[in-house]
CHARMM internal coordinates of N, CA and C (Angstrom, degrees):
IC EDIT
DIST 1 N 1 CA 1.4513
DIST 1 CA 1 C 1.5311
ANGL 1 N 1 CA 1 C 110.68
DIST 1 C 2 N 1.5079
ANGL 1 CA 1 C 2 N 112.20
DIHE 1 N 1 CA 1 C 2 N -16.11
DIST 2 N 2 CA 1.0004
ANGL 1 C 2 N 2 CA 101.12
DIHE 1 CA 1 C 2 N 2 CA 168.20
DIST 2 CA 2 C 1.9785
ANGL 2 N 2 CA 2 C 121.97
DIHE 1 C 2 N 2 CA 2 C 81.65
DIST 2 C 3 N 1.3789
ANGL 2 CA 2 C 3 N 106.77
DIHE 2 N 2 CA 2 C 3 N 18.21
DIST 3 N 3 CA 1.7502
ANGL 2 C 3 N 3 CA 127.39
DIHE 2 CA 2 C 3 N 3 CA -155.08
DIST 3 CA 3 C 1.4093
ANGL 3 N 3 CA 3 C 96.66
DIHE 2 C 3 N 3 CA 3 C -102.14
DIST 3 C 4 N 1.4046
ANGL 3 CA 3 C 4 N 109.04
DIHE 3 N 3 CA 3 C 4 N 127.51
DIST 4 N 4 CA 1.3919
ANGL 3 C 4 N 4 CA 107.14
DIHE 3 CA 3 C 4 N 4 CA 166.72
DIST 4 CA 4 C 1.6951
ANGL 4 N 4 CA 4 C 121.71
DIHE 3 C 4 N 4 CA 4 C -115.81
DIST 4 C 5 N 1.0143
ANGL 4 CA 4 C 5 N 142.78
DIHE 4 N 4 CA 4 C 5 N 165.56
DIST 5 N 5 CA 1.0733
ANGL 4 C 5 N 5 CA 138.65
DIHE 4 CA 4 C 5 N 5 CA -179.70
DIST 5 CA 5 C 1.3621
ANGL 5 N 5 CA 5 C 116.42
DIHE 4 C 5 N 5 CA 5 C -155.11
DIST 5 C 6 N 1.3846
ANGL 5 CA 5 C 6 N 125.82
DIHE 5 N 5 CA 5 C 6 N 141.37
DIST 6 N 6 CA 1.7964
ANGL 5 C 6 N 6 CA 124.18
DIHE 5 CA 5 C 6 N 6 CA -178.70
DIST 6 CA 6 C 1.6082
ANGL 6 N 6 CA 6 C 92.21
DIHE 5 C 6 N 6 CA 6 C -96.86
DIST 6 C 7 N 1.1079
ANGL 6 CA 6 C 7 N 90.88
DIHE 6 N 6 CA 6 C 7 N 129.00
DIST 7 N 7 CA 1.6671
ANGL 6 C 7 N 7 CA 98.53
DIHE 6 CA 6 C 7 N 7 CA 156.49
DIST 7 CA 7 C 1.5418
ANGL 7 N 7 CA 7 C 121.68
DIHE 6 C 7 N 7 CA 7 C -138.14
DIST 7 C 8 N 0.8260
ANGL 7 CA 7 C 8 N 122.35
DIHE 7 N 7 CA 7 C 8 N 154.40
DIST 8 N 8 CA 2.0563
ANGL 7 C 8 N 8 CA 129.83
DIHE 7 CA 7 C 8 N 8 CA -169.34
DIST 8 CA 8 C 1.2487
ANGL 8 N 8 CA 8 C 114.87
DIHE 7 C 8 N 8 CA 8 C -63.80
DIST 8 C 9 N 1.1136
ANGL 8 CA 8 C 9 N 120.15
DIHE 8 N 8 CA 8 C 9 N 133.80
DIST 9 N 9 CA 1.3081
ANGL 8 C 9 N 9 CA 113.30
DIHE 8 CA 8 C 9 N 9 CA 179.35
DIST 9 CA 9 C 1.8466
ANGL 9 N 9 CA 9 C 126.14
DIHE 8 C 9 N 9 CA 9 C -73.80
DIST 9 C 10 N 1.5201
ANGL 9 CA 9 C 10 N 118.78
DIHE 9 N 9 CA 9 C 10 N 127.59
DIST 10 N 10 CA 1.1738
ANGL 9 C 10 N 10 CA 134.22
DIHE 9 CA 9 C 10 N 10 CA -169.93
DIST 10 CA 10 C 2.0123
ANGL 10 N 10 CA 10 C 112.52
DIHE 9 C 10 N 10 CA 10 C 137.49
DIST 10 C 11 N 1.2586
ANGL 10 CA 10 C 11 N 83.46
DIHE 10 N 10 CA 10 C 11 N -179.21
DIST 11 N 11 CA 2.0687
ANGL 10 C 11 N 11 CA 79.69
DIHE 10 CA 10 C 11 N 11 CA -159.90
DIST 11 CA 11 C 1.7705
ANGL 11 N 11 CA 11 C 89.22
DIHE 10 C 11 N 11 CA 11 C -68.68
DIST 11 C 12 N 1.1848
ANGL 11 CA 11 C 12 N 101.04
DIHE 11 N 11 CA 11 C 12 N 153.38
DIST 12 N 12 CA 1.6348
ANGL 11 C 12 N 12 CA 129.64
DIHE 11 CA 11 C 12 N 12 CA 172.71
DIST 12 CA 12 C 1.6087
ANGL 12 N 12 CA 12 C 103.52
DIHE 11 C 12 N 12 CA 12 C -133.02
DIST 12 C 13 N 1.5062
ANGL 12 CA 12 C 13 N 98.23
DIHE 12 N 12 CA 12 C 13 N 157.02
DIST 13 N 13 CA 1.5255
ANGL 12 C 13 N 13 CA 94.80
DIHE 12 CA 12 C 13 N 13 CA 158.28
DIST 13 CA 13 C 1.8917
ANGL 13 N 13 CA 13 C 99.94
DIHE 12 C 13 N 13 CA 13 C -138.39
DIST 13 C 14 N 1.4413
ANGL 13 CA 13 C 14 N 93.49
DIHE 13 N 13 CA 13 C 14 N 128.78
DIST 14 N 14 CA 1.9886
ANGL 13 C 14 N 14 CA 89.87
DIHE 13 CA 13 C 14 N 14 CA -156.60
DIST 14 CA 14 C 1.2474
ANGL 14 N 14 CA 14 C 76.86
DIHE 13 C 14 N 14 CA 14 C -133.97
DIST 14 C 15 N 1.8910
ANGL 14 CA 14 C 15 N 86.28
DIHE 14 N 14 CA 14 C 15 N 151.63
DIST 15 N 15 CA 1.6057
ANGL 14 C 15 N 15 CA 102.58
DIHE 14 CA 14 C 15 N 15 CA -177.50
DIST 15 CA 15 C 0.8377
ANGL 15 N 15 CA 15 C 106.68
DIHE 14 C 15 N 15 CA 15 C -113.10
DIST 15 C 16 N 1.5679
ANGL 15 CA 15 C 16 N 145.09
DIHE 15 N 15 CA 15 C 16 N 137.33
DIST 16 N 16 CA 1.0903
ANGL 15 C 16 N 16 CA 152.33
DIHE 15 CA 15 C 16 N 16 CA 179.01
DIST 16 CA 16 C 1.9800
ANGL 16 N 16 CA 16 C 127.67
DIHE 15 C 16 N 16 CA 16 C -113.65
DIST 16 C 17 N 0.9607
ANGL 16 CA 16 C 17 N 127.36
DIHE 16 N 16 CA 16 C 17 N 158.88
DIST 17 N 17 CA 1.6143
ANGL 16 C 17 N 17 CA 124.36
DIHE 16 CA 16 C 17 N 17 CA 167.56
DIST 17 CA 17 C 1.5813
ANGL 17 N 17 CA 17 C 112.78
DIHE 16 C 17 N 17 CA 17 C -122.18
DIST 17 C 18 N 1.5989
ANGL 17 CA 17 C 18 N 98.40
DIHE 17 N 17 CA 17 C 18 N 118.56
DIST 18 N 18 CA 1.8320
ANGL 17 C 18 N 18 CA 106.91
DIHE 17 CA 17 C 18 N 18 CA -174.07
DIST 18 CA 18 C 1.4326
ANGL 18 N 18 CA 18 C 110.81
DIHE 17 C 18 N 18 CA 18 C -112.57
DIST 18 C 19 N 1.6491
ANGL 18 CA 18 C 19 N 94.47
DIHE 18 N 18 CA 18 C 19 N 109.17
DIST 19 N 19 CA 1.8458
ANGL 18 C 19 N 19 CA 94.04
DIHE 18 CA 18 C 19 N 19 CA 164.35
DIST 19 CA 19 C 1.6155
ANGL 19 N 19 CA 19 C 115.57
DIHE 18 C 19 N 19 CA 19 C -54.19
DIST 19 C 20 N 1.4495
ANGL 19 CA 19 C 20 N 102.54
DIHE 19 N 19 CA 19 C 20 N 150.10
DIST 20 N 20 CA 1.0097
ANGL 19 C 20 N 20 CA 122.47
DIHE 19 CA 19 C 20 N 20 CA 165.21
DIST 20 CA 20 C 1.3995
ANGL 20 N 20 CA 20 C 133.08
DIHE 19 C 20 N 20 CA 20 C -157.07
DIST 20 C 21 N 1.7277
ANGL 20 CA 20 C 21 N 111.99
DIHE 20 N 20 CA 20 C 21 N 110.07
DIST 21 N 21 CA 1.2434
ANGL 20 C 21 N 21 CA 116.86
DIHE 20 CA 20 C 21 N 21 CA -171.64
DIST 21 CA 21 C 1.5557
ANGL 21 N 21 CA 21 C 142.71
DIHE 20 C 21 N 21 CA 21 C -98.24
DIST 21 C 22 N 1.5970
ANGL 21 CA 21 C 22 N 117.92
DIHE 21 N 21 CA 21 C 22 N 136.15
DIST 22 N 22 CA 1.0461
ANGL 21 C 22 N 22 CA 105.07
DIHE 21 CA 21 C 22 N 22 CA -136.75
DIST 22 CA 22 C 2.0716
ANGL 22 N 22 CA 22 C 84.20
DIHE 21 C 22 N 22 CA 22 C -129.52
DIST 22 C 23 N 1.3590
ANGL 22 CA 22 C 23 N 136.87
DIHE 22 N 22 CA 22 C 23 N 160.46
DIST 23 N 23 CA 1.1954
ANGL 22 C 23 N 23 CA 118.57
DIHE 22 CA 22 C 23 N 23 CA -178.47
DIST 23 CA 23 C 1.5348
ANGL 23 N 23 CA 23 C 112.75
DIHE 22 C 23 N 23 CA 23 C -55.39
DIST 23 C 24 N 1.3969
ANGL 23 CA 23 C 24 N 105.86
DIHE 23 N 23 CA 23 C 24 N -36.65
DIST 24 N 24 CA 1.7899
ANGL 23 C 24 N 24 CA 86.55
DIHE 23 CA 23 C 24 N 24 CA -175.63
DIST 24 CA 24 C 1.4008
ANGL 24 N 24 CA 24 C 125.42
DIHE 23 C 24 N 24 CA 24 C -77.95
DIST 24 C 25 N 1.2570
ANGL 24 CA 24 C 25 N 114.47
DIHE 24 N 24 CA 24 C 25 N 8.69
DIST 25 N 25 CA 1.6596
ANGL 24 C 25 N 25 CA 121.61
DIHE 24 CA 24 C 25 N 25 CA -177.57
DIST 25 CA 25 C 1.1161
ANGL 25 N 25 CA 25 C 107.83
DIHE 24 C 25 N 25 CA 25 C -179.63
DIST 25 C 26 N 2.0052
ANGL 25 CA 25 C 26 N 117.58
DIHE 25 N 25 CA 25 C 26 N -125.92
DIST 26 N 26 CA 1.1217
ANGL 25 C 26 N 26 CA 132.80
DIHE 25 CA 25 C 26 N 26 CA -142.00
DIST 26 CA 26 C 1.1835
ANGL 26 N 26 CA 26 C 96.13
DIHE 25 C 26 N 26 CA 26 C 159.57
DIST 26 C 27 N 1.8166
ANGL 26 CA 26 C 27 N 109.64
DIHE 26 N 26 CA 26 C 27 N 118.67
DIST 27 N 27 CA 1.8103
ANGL 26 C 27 N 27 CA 109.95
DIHE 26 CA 26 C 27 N 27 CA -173.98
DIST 27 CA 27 C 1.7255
ANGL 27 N 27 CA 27 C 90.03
DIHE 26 C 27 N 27 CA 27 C -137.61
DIST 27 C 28 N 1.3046
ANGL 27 CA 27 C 28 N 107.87
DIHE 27 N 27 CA 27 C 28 N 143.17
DIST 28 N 28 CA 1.3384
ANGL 27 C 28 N 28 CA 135.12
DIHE 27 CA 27 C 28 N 28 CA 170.72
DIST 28 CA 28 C 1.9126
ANGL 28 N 28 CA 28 C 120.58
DIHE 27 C 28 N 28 CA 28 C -83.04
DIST 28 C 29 N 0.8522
ANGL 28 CA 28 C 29 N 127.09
DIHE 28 N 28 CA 28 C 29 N 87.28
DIST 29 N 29 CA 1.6453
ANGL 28 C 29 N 29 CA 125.80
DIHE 28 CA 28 C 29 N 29 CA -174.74
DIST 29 CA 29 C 1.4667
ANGL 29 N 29 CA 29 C 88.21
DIHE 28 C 29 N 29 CA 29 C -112.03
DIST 29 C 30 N 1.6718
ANGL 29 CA 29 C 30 N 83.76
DIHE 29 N 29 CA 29 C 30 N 134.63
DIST 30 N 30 CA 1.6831
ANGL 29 C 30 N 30 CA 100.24
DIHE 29 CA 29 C 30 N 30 CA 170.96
DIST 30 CA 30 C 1.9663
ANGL 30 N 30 CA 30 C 108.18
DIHE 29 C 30 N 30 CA 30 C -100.95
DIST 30 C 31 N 1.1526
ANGL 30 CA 30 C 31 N 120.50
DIHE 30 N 30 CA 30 C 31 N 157.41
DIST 31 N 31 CA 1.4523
ANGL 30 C 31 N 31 CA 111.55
DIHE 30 CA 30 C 31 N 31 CA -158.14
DIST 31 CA 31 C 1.4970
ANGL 31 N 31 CA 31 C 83.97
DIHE 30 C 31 N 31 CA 31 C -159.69
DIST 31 C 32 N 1.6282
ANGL 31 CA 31 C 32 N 118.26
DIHE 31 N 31 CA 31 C 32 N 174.82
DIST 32 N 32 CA 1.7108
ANGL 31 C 32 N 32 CA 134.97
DIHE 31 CA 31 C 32 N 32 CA -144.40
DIST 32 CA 32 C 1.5236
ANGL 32 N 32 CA 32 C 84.40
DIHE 31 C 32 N 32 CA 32 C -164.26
DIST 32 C 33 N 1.9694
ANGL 32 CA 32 C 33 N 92.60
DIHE 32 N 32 CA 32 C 33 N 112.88
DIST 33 N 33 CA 1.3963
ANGL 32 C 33 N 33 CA 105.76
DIHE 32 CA 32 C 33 N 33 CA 170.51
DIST 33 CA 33 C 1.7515
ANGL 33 N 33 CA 33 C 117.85
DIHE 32 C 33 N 33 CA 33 C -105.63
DIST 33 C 34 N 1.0303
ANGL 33 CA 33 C 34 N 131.91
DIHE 33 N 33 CA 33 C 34 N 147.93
DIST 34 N 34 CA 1.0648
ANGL 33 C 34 N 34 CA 130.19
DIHE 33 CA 33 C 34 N 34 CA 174.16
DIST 34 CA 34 C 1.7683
ANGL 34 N 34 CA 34 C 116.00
DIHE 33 C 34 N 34 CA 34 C -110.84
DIST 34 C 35 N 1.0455
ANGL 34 CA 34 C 35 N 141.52
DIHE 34 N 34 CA 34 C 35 N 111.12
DIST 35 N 35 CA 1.4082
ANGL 34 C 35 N 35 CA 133.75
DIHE 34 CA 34 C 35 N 35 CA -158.26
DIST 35 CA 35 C 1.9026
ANGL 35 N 35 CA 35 C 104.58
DIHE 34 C 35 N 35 CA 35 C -152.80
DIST 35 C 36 N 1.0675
ANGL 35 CA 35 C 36 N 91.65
DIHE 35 N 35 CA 35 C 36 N 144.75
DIST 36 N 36 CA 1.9284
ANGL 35 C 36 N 36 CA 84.14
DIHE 35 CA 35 C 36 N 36 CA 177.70
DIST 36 CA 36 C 2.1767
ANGL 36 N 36 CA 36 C 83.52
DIHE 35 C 36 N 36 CA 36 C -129.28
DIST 36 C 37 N 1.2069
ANGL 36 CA 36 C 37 N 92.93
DIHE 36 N 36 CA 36 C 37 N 110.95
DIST 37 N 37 CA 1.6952
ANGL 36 C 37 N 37 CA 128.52
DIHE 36 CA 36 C 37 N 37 CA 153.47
DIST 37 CA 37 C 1.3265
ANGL 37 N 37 CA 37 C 118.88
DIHE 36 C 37 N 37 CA 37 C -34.44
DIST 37 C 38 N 1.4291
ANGL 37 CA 37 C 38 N 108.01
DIHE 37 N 37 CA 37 C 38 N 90.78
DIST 38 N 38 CA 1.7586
ANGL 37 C 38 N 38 CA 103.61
DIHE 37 CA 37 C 38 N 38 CA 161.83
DIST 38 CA 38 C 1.4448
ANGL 38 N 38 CA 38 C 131.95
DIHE 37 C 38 N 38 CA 38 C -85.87
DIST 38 C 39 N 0.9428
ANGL 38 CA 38 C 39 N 128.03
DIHE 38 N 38 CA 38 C 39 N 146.47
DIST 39 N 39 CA 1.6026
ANGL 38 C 39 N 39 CA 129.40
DIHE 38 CA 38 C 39 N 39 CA 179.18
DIST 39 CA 39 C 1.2259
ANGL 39 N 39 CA 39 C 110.46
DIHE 38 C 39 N 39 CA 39 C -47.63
DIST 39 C 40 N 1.4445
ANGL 39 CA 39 C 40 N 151.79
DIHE 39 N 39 CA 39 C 40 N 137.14
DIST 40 N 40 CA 1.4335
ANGL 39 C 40 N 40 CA 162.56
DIHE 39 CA 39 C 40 N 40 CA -127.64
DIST 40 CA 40 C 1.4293
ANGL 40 N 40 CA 40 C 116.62
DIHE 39 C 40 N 40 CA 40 C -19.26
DIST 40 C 41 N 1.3622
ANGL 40 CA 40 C 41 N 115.79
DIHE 40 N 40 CA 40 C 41 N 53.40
DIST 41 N 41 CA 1.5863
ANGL 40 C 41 N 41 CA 114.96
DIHE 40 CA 40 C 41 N 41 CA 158.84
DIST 41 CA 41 C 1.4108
ANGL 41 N 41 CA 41 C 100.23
DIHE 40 C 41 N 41 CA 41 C -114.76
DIST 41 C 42 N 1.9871
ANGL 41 CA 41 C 42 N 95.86
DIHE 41 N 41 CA 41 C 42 N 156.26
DIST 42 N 42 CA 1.0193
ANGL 41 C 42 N 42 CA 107.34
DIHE 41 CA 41 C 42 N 42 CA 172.87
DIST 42 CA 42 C 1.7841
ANGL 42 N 42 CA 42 C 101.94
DIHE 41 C 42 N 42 CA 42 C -122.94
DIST 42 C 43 N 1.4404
ANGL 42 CA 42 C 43 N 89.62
DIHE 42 N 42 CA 42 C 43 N 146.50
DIST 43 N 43 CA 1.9111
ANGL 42 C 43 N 43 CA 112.57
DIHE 42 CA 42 C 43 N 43 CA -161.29
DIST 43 CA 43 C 1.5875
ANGL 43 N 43 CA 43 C 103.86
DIHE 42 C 43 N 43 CA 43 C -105.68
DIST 43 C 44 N 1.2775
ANGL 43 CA 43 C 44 N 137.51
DIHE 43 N 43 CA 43 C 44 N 127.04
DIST 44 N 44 CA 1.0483
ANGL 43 C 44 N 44 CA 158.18
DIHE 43 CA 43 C 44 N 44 CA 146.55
DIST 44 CA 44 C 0.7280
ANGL 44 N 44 CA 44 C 141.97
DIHE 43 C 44 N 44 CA 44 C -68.85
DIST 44 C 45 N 1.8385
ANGL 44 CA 44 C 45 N 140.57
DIHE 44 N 44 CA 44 C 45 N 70.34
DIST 45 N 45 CA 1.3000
ANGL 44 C 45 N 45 CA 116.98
DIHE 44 CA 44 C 45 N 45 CA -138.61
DIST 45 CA 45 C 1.3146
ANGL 45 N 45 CA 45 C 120.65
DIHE 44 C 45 N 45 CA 45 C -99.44
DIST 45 C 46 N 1.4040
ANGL 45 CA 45 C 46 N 150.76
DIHE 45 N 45 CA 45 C 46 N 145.61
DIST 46 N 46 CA 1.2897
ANGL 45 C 46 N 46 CA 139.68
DIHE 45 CA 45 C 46 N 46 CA -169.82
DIST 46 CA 46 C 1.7492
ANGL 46 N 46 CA 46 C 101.86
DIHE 45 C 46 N 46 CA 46 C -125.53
DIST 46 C 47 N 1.2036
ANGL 46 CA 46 C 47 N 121.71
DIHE 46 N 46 CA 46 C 47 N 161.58
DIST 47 N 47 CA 1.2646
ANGL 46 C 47 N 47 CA 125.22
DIHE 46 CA 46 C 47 N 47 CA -179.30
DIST 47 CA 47 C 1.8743
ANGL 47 N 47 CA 47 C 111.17
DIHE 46 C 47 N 47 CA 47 C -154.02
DIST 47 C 48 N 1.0645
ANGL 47 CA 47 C 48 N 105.66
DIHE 47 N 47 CA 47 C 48 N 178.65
DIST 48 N 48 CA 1.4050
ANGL 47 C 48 N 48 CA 122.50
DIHE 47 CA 47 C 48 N 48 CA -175.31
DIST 48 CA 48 C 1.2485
ANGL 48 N 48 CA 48 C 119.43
DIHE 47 C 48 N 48 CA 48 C -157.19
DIST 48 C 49 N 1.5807
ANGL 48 CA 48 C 49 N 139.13
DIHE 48 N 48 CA 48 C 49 N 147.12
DIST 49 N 49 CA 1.3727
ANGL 48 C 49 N 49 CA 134.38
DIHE 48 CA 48 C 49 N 49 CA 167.22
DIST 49 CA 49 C 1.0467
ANGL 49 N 49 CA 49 C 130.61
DIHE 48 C 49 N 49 CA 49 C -37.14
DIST 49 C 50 N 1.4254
ANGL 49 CA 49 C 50 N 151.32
DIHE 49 N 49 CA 49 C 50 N 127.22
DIST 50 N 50 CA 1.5716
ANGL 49 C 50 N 50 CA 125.80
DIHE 49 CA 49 C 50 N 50 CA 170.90
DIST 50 CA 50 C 1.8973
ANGL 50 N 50 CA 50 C 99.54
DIHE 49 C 50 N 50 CA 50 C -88.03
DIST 50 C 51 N 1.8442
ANGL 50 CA 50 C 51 N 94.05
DIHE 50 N 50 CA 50 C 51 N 150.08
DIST 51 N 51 CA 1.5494
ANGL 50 C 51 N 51 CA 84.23
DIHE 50 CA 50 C 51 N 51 CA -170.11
DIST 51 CA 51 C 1.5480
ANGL 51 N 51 CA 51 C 107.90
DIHE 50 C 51 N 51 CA 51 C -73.75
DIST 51 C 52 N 1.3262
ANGL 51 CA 51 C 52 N 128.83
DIHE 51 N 51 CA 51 C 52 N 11.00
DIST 52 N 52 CA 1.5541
ANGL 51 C 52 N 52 CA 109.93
DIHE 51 CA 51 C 52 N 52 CA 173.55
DIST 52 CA 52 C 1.8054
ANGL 52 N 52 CA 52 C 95.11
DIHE 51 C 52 N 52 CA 52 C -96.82
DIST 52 C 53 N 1.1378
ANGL 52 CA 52 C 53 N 140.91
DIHE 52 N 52 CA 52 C 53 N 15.11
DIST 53 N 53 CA 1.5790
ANGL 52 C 53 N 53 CA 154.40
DIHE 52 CA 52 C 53 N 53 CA 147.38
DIST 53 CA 53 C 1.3220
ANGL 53 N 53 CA 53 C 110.55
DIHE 52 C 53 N 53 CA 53 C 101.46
END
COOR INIT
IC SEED 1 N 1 CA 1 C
IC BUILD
């Protein structure tokens, strides 16, 4: 999606929603990150299905 967001540095737990495309469409899953924030990095986030969906 291409979404950026500033957030403060130190642990968060942020929820996010990850496209994912498949030939017959395009499905939206929302998912719960856990991350602790360093001072000038930038984070990339990648995701995958969980198999219970």
């Amino acid at each position: 999606m291409g979404t950026t967001a500033p957030i403060q540095i130190g642990k968060h737990s942020v929820s996010i929603m990850c496209p994912f495309t498949y030939l017959w469409g395009t499905v939206i899953l929302p998912g719960d990150l856990d991350i602790d924030v360093k001072s000038g990095t930038t984070y990339q986030i990648t995701g995958k299905p969980s198999d219970d969906g």
